[in-house]
ZAKOLTOR-208669 format. One record per residue (C-alpha): x, y, z; residue in one letter. Coordinates in steps of 0.25 Angstrom, whole numbers, padded with zeros to 4 digits, always signed. Each point is the difference from the previous one (the first is absolute). Layout:
REM residues N
XYZA;...
//
This chain:
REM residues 109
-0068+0676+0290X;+0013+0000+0007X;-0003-0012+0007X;-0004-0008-0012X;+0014+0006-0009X;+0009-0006+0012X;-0007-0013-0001X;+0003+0000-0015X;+0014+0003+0004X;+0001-0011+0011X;-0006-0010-0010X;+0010+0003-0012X;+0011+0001+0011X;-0003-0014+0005X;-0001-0005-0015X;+0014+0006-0004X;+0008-0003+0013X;-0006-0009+0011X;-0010-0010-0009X;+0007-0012+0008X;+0001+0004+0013X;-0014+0005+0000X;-0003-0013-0005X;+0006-0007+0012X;-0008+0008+0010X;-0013-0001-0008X;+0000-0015-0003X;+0001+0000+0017X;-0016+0005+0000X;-0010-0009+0001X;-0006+0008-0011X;-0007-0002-0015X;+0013+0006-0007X;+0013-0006+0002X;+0007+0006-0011X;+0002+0014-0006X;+0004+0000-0014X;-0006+0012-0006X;-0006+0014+0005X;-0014-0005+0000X;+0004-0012+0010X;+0002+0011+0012X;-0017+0002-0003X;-0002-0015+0006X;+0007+0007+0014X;-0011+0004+0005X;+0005+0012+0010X;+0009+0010-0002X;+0004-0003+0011X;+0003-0015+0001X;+0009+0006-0014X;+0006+0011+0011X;+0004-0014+0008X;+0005-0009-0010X;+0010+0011-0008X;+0006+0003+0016X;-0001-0016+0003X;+0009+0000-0015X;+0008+0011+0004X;-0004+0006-0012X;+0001+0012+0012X;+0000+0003+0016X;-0006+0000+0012X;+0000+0015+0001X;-0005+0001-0014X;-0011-0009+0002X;-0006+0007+0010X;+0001+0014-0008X;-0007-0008-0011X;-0010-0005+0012X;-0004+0014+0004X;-0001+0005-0014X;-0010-0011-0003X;-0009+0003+0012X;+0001+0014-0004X;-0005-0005-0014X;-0009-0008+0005X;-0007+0012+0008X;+0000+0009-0010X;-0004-0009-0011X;-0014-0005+0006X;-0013+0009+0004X;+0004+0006+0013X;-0001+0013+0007X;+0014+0001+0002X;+0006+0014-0007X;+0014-0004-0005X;+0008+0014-0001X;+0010+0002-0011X;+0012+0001+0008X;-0004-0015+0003X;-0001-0004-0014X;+0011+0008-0003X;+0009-0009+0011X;-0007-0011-0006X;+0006+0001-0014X;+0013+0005+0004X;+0003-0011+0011X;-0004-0011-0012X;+0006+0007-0011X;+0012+0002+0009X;+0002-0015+0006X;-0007-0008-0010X;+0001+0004-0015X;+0015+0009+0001X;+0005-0012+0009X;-0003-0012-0008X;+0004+0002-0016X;-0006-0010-0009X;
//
């Protein structure tokens, strides 16, 4: 659920502050989408991570940020499918602080 509040987040961030030059970067793809206008515009991307790529491509935020976001995602992602991986709480417990922490207290709306 923590993954799916910071994408939230990143979306209405994105809207608020940095429509234009995520515009920019995405009208770059050779994709279906060109342009975002409204939240339910982010659906037609696809891949959380192609967003992760295009908000660092817009500077929407960093490199080192980027790949915190990229090693949350592929933590999501194994815990978030079938598997027989056991995910302990002091993980999920890093996992919303680190997000919390460096996504939703660090880019107000």
């Amino acid at each position: 659920m923590t993954w799916i509040v910071v994408i939230d987040h990143l979306y209405e961030y994105v809207l608020a502050h940095k429509l234009s030059d995520f515009n920019v970067e995405l009208a770059k793809k050779n994709w279906k989408i060109t342009l975002v206008t409204t939240k339910d515009d982010f659906a037609e991307i696809k891949k959380e991570k192609d967003f992760i790529e295009l908000c660092r491509s817009a500077n929407v935020f960093n490199n080192d940020v980027r790949k915190i976001r990229d090693e949350k995602l592929g933590i999501r992602n194994t815990a978030g499918h079938p598997s027989t991986v056991t995910v302990h709480s002091g993980k999920a417990a890093n996992f919303i602080e680190d997000l919390t922490e460096n996504v939703i207290l660090k880019f107000n709306i």
